[in-house]
C-alpha positions in Angstrom: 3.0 40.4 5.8 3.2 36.8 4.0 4.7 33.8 5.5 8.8 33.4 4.6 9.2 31.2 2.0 10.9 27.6 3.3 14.4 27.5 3.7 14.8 24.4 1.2 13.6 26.7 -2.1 15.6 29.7 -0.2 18.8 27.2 -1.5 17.3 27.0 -4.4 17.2 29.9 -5.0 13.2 29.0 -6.5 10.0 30.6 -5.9 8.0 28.9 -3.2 4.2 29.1 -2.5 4.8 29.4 1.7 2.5 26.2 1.9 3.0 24.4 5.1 4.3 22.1 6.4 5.6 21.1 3.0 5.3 23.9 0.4 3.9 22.6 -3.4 7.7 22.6 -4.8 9.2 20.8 -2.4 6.5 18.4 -2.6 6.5 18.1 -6.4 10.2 17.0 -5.9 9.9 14.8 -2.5 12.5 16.4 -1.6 12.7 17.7 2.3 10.8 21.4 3.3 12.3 23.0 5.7 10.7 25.6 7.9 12.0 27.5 11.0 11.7 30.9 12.6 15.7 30.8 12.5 18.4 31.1 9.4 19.4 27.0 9.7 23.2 26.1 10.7 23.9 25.0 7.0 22.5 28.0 5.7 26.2 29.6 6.0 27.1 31.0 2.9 30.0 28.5 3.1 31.1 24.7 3.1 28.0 23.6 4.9 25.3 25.6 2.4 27.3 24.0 -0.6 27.2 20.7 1.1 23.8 20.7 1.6 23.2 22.4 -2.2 24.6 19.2 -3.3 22.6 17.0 -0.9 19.2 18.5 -2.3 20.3 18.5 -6.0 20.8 14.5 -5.0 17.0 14.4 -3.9 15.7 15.5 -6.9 17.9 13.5 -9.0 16.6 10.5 -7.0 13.1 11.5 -7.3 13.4 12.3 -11.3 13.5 8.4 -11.4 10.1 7.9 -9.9 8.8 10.5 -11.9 9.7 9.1 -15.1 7.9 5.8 -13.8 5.2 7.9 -14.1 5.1 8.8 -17.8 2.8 5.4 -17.9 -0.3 4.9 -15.3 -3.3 2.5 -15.6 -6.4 4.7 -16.2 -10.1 4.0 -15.9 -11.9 6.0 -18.2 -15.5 6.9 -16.7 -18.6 4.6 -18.5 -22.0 4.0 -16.6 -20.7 1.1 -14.9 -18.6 2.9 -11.6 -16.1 -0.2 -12.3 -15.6 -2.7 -15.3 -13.0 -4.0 -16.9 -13.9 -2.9 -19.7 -13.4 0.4 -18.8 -9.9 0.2 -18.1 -7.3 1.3 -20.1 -3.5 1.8 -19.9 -2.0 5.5 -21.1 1.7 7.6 -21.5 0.1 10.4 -19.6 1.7 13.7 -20.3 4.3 14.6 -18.5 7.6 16.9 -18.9 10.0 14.7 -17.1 9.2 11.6 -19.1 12.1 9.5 -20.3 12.5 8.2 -23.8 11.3 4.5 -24.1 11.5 1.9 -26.7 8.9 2.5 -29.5 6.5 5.4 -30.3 4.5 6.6 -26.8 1.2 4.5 -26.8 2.4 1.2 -29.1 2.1 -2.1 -27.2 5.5 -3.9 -27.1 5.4 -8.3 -26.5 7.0 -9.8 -23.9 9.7 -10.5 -25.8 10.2 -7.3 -27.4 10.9 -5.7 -24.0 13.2 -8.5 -23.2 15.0 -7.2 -26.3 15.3 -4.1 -25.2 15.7 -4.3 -21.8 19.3 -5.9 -22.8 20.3 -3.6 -25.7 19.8 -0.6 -23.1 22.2 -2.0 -20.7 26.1 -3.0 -20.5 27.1 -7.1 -21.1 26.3 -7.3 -17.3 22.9 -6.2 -16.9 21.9 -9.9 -16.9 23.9 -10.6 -14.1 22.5 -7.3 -12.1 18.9 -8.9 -13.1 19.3 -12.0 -11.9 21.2 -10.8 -8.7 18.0 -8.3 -8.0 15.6 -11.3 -8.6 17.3 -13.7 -5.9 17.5 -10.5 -3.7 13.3 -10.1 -4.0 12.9 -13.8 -3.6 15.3 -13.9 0.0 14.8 -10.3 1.0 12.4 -7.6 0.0 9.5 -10.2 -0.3 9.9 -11.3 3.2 10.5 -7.3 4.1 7.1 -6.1 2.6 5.0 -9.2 3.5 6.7 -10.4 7.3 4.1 -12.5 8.3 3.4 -14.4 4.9 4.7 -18.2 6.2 2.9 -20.4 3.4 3.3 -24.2 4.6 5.2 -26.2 2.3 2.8 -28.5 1.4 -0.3 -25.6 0.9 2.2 -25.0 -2.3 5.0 -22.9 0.0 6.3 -19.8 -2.4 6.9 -22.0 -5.1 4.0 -19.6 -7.0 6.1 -16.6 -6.5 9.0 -18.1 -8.5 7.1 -19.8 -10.9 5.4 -15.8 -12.1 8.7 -14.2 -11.6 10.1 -16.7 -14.6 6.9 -17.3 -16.7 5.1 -13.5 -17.0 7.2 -10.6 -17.9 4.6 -8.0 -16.8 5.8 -9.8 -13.3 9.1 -9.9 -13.7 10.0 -6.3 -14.8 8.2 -4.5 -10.9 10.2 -7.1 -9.0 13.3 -6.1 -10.9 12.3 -2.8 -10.2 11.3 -3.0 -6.6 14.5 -4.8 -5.9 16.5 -1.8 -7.3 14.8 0.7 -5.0 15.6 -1.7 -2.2 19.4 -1.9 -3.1 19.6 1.6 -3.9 18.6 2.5 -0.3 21.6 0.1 1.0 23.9 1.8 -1.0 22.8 5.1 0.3 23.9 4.3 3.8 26.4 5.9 4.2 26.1 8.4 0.9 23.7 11.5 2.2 25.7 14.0 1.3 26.9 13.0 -2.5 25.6 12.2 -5.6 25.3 9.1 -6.8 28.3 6.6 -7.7 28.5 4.9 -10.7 26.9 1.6 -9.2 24.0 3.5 -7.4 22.7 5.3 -11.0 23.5 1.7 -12.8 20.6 0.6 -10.1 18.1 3.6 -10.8 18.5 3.0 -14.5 17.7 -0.8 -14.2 14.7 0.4 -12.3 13.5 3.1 -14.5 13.8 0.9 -17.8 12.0 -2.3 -16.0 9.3 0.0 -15.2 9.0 1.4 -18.9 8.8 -2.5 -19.6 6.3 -4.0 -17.4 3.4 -1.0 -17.8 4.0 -1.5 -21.5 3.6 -5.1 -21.1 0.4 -5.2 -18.5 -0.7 -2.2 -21.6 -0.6 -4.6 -24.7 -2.2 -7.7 -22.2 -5.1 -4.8 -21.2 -5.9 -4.0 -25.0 -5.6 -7.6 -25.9 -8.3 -8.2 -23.2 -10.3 -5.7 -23.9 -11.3 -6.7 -27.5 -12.5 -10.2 -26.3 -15.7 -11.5 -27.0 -18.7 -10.9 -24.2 -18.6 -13.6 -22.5 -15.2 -15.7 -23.0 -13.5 -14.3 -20.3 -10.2 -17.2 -19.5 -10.2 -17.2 -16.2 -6.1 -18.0 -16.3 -6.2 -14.7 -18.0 -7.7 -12.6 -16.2 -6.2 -14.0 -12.9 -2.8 -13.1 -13.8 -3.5 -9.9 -15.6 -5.1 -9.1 -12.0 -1.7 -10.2 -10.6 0.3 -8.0 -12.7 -1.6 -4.7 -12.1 -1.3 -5.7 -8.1 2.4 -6.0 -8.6 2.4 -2.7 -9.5 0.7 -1.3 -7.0 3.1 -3.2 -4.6 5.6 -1.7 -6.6 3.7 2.1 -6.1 3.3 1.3 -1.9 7.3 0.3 -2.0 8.3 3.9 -3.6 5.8 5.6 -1.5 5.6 8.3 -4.1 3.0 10.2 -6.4 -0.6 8.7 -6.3 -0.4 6.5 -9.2 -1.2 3.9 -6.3 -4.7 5.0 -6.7 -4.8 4.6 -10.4 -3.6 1.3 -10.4 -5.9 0.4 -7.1 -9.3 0.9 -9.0 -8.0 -0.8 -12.3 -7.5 -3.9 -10.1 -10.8 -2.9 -8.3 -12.2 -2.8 -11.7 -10.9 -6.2 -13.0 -12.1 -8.0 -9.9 -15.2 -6.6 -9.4 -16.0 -8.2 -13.0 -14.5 -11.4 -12.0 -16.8 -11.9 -9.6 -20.0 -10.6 -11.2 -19.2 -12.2 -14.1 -19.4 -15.8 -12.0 -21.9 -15.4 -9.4 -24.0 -18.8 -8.9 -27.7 -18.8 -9.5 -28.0 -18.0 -5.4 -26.4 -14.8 -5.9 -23.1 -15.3 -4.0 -19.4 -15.9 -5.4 -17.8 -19.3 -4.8 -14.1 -18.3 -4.5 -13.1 -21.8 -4.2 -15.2 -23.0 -7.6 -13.2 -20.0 -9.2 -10.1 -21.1 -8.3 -10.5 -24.9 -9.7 -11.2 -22.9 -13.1 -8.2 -21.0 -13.1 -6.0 -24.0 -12.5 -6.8 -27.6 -10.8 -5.3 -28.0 -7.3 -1.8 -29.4 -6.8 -1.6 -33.5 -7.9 2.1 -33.7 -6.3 0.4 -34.5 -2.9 -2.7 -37.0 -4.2 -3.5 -39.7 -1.5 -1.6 -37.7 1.9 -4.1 -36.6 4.4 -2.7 -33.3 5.0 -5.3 -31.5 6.9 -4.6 -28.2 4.1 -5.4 -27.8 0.4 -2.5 -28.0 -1.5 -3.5 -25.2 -3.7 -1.5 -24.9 -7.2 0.6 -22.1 -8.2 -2.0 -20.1 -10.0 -4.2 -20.5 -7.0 -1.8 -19.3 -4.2 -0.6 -16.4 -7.0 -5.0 -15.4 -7.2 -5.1 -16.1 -3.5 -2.1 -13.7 -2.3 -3.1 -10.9 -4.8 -6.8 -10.9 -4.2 -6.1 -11.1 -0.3 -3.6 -7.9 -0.5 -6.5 -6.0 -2.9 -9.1 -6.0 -0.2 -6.2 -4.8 2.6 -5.4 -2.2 0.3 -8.7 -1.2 -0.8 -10.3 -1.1 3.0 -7.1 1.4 4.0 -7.6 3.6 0.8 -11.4 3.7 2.2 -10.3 4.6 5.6 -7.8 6.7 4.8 -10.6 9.0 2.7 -13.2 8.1 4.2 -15.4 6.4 2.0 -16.6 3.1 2.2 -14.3 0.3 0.2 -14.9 -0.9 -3.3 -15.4 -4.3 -2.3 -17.3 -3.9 1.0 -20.8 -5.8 -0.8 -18.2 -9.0 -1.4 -16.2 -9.7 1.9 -18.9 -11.9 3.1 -17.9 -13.8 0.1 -14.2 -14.0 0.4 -13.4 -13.0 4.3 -14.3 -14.0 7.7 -17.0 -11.4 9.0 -16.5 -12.4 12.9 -13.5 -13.5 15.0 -12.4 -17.3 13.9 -14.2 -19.6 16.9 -14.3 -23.1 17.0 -16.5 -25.0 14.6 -16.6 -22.5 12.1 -15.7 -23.0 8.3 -12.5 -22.0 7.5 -13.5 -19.1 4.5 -10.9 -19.1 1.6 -8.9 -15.9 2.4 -7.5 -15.7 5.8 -5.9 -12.5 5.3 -3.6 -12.4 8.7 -1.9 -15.6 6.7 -0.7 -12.6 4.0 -0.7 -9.4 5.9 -1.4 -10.2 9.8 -4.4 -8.4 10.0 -7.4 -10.9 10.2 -10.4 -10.8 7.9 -12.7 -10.0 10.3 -10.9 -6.4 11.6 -10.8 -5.7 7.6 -14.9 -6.5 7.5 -15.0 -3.9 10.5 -12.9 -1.0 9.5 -15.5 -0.9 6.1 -18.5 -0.8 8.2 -17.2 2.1 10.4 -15.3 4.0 7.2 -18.8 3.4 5.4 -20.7 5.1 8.5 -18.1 7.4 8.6 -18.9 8.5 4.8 -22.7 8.5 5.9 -21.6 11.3 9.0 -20.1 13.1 6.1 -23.0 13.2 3.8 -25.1 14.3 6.7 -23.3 17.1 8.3 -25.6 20.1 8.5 -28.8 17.9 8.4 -30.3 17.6 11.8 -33.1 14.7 10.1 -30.7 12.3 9.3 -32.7 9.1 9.2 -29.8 7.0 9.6 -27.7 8.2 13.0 -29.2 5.9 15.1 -28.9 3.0 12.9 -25.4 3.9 12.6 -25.2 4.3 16.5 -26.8 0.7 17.0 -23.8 -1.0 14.4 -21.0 1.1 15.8 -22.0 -0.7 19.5 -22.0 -4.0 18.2 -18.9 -3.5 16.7 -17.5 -1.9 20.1 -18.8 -5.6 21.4 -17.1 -7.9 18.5 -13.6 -5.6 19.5 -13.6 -6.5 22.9 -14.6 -10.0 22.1 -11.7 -10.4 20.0 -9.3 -9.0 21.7 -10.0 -10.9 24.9 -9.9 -14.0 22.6 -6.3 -13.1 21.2 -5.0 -12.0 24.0 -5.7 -16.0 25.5 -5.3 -17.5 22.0 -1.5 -19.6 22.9 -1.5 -21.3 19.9 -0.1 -18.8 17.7 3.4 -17.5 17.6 4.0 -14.0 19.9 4.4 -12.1 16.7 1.5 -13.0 15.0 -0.7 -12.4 18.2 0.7 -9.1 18.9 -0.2 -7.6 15.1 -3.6 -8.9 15.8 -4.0 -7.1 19.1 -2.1 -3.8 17.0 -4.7 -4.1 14.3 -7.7 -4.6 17.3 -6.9 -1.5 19.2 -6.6 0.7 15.9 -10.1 -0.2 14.9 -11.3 0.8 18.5 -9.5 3.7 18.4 -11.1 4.6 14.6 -14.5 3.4 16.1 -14.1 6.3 18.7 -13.1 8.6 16.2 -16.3 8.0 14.3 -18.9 7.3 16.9 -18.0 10.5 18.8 -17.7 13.0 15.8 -14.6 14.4 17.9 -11.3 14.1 18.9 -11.3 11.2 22.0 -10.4 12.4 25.1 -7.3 10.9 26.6 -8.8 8.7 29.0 -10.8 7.2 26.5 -7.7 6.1 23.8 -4.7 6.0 25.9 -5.2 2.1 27.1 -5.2 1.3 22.9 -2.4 4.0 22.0 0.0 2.7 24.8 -0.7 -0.8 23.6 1.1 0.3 20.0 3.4 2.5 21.6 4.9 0.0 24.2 4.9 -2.6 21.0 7.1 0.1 18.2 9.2 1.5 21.5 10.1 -2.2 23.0 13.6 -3.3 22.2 12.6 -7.2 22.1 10.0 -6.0 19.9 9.7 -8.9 16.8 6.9 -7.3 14.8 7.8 -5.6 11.9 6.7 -1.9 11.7 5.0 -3.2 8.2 2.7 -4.9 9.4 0.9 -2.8 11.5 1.6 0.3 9.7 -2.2 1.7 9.4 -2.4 1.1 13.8 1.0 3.0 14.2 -0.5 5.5 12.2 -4.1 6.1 14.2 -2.2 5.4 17.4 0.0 8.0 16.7 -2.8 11.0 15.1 -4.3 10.1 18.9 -1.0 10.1 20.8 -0.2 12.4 23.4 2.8 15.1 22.7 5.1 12.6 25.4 4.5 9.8 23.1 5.1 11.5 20.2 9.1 10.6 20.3 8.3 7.0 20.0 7.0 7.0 16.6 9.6 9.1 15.5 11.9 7.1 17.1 10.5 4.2 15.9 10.7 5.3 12.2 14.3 7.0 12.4 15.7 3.0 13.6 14.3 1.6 10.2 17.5 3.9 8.6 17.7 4.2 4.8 14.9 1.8 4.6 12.6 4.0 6.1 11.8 5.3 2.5 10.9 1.4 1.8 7.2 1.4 1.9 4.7 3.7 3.8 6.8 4.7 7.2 8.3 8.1 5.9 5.5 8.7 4.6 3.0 7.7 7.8 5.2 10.4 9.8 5.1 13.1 7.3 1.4 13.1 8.1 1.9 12.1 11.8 3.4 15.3 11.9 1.4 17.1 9.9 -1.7 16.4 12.2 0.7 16.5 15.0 1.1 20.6 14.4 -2.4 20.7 13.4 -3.7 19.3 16.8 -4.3 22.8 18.7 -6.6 23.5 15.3 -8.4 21.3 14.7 -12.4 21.4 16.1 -13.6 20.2 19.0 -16.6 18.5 17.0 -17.4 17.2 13.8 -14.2 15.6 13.0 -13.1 13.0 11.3 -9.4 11.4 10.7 -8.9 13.0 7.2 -9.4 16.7 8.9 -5.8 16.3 10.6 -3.6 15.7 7.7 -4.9 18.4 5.8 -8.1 16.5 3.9 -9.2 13.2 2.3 -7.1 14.2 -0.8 -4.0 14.6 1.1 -3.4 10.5 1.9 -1.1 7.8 1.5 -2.1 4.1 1.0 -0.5 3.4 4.7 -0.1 -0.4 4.1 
């Protein structure tokens, strides 16, 4: 006898495929997929049923949004080269729940040309409702997605974040956008159970038609730079065009939604990867610092201070925070499925490789200054993901060459850890919020480590020292650290978390509210509890993290 179909397309009153936990329609919609042995209280044939009818008919208007933000998505078309520039290209992929835009589907539109049309599409006020949703990104959502990101004034401060907001358009429209969704979710506070009001759909349409904007935008730049001549790359250029794919893919994290995340990932890949091949010295390496003085010469405004910083200008610190938040994103994606990231070869050129000690140089992208998690854990979760890959390729072959070179780096690692955690955890100079992401970010790479070195599921005794660490930091009510900023260790902690614990990652979640669909935390409990009910299941050996949430296809980017 087949499954019963979930109660959600029961309502419906559509056909569902009885895929669990969340069946493909439900799923399609990102709407909620509910399941239970037992009819559901609003499932009355009365008020509450028609209630709830209109509650779900909300979701999907919500989601048709997103979708339509879809109708455009940065495509890398497959050449010899695994990643160029060159190869990248933007496209209107087909869809049926595309919106009309300005111009015919695939003509490139200038800057201002969207600006044109961005303000014939709206009411007299839309300019007002754009410049309120720019100051809300600059004093709000900025500062929500990226906590621990406390540039010093005198390094150049935010002023860079401003400065691309005003000057590039294929900026300005995913920051409009972003802000929307942020708003959108305030106004929903206290509106689950209705449609939209007038000022809540005036939002979503600000966001939809910014979106159409800025991919058509970043579209015309990527044609325009594709037909250069070998060789005359502008550095300017390509740094910003870089910075206007990565917005997107902030903007794609924020929504949570659809896995045009991973489209717009290996375009930026792509683009960077040439940047630096494109400019290695005749040693081989990639002199971040000599790249950035051609993309724009450092800050005069503090000439003749001794300021013990580089007072980077705004292209630099724009370059700086964009490349830093590519390698996060790109080691997570490579965890997440595991496969070794796209840029492991360079982070010896860029990141710190070992925990910072005293008397060693300072390398150019301290990433825990943009995202709290240091360089160093970054380096270490792309050697175990790539030995993870290896364990993948070699299931089934008893000669496999490399296990015990694999063994040998997974103990040194298990060394550097322990190092670094001892060193945090004594480390006074930094501010308690800082240290304690650190520490988050330690214990999930020892916790991953075990995944990978032991083929299995840990035992309890092994993981619960690293787990409880996370735990006691999400379920503390003096807790300061923002659940953003360690979202990938509240993840593993909680795939390794015992079936007591497992109330204080929901918990943790369910306090963030509305917001909650801001970012990656809705979405990092979907497939908590998806491997969650998958735990009794799943085998004993020869498993790896992507087995409990139902395959490396199945991720989020968890950042």
């Amino acid at each position: 006898m087949p499954a019963p179909a979930c109660w959600t397309c029961r309502l419906r009153r559509k056909k569902c495929d009885r895929t669990r936990p969340v069946c493909r329609g439900c799923d399609d919609l990102s709407i909620d997929c509910h399941y239970s042995p037992e009819r559901p209280q609003w499932m009355d044939g009365g008020y509450k049923q028609k209630q709830r009818a209109k509650f779900v008919k909300a979701q999907v208007i919500q989601g048709a949004t997103s979708r339509r933000a879809k109708g455009f998505a940065v495509q890398v078309q497959p050449l010899q080269q695994e990643y160029g520039s060159s190869a990248i290209e933007l496209h209107e992929a087909s869809s049926e729940d595309t919106s009309p835009s300005s111009g015919e589907p695939g003509t490139w539109v200038s800057s201002a040309d969207a600006a044109t049309f961005v303000r014939a599409g709206h009411p007299t006020n839309q300019k007002e409702t754009d410049d309120f949703l720019t100051s809300l990104y600059l004093d709000t959502v900025f500062p929500h997605l990226f906590p621990l990101y406390h540039p010093k004034t005198f390094a150049g401060g935010r002023t860079w974040l401003l400065k691309a907001i005003l000057e590039q358009p294929a900026i300005y429209h995913p920051v409009i956008s972003i802000s929307a969704y942020y708003f959108t979710l305030l106004l929903a506070r206290d509106a689950r159970q209705t449609l939209r009001t007038p000022c809540e759909q005036q939002v979503w349409d600000t966001l939809a038609l910014h979106m159409n904007c800025s991919l058509k935008i970043i579209q015309g730049e990527m044609a325009a730079f594709n037909k250069r001549p070998c060789g005359k790359e502008d550095p300017l250029k390509q740094a910003r065009l870089l910075g206007a794919i990565i917005q997107q893919l902030i903007f794609d994290t924020a929504m949570a939604q659809g896995a045009d995340w991973n489209l717009h990932l290996t375009a930026a890949l792509g683009l960077f990867r040439d940047i630096i091949e494109t400019r290695r010295q005749a040693d081989g390496t990639f002199n971040l610092d000599a790249f950035l003085q051609t993309v724009a010469p450092r800050s005069s405004i503090f000439d003749g201070l001794n300021l013990h910083m580089r007072p980077w200008s705004d292209d630099q610190n724009a370059f700086r925070f964009f490349s830093a938040f590519l390698i996060y994103a790109d080691v997570i994606s490579g965890v997440m499925s595991g496969t070794p990231p796209k840029l492991q070869p360079y982070h010896g050129m860029l990141i710190a490789a070992e925990p910072a000690s005293d008397g060693c140089e300072v390398p150019t992208l301290e990433t825990e200054e943009f995202i709290g998690c240091p360089g160093w854990v970054l380096a270490v979760l792309g050697q175990i993901s790539s030995i993870d890959a290896s364990q993948k390729a070699s299931r089934g072959n008893a000669f496999h060459g490399r296990a015990e070179g694999d063994r040998g780096i997974l103990a040194e690692i298990k060394t550097k850890l322990q190092t670094g955690l001892r060193d945090t955890q004594v480390d006074s100079q930094r501010d308690l919020a800082a240290d304690q992401v650190a520490e988050a970010w330690i214990h999930g790479a020892t916790l991953y480590l075990l995944m990978v070195e032991q083929r299995r599921r840990p035992s309890q005794t092994e993981t619960k020292d690293h787990v409880q660490f996370i735990a006691r930091l999400i379920g503390s009510p003096a807790c300061q650290v923002s659940l953003r900023s360690i979202m990938w260790p509240f993840f593993i902690a909680g795939v390794l978390a015992e079936k007591e614990d497992e109330i204080i990652f929901i918990e943790a979640v369910s306090k963030l509210g509305p917001l909650k669909a801001f970012g990656s935390a809705k979405e990092a409990l979907s497939l908590l509890e998806r491997a969650w009910l998958a735990r009794d299941e799943t085998p004993r050996h020869d498993w790896r993290l992507s087995d409990c949430f139902g395959g490396e296809h199945r991720y989020g980017l968890l950042i």
